[in-house]
C-alpha positions in Angstrom: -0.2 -13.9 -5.2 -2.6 -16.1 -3.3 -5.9 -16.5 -1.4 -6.9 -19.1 0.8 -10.1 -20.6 -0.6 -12.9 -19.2 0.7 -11.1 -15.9 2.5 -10.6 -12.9 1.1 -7.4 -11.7 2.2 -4.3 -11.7 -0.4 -0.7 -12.6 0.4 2.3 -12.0 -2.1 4.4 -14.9 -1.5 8.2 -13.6 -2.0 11.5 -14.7 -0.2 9.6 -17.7 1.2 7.6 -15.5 3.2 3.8 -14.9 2.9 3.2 -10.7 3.1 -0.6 -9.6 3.3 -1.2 -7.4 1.1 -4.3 -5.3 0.0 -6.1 -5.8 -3.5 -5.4 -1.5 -3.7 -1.7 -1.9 -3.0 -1.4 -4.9 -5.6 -2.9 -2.7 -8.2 -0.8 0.5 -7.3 2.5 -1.8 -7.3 1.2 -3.4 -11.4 -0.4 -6.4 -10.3 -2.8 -8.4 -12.2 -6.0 -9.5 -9.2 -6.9 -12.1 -12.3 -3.6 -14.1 -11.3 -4.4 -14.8 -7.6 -4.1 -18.3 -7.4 -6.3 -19.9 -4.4 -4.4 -22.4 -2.3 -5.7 -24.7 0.6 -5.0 -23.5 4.4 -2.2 -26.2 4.9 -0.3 -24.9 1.9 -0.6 -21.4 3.2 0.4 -22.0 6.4 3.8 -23.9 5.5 4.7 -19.6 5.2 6.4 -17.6 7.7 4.5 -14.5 7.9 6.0 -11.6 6.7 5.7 -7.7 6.7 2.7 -6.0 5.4 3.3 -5.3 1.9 2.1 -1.7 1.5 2.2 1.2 -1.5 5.5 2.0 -3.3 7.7 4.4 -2.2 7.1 7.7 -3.9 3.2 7.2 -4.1 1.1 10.0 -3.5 -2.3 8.8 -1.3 -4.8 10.7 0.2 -8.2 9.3 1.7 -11.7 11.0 1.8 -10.2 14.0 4.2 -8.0 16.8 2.6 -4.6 15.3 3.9 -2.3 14.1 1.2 0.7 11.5 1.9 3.8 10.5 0.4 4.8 7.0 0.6 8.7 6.7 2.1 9.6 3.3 3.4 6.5 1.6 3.9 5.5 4.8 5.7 2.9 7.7 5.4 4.5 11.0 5.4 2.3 14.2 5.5 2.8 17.1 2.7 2.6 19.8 4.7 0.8 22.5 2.1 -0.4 22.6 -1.4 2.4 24.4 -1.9 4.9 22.0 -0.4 3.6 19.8 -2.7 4.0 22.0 -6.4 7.3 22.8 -4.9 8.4 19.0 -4.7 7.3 18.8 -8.7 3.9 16.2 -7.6 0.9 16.5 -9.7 -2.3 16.4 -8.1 -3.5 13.7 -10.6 -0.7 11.3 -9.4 -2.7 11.0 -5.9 -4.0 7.7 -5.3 -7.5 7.7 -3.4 -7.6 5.0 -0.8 -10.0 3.5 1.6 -9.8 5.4 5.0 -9.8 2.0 7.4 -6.6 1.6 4.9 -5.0 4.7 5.8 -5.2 5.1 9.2 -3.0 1.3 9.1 -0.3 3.1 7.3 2.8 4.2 9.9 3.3 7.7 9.9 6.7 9.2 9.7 7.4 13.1 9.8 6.0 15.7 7.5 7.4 16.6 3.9 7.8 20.1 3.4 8.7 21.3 0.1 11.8 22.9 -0.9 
């Protein structure tokens, strides 16, 4: 993980690729934010730019609205009821809250209806 000095942004560096990735994602995926190393610009540009690193698949996420997501391939995917939801065997308390301006960046792939 590193930050250019003075910016805020984080990338994960992996596969010789630099992946931007948010401070909410690095937590959900068992990062430590204490270990971002800050790096000048010329080191950090010497990176190919990479995909978006975003939440791991199977990661519940919901922002400040009553919409609740499943994570499935780097990609947001509705749960269609309450309902759907108990019938998949998710808990509630598993949901991640995230930032809204973070959600609406997410892809969105088709709704998950229970079983």
């Amino acid at each position: 993980m590193v930050q250019e000095n003075g910016k805020k942004e984080i990338y994960l560096i992996e596969g010789g690729r630099k992946k931007l990735v948010s401070s909410e994602v690095l937590k959900a995926r068992g990062f430590d934010l204490k270990k971002v190393a800050t790096v000048k610009k010329e080191l950090l540009k010497k990176f190919e730019l990479g995909e978006k690193l975003t939440y791991p698949d199977g990661t519940l996420i919901k922002g400040s609205g009553p919409g609740v997501y499943l994570m499935d391939k780097g990609k947001k995917r509705p749960i269609k009821s309450l309902e759907d939801l108990k019938s998949l065997k998710f808990d509630l308390r598993e949901v991640k809250k995230v930032k809204d301006d973070e959600l609406k960046k997410l892809l969105e792939d088709k709704e998950v209806i229970g079983e």
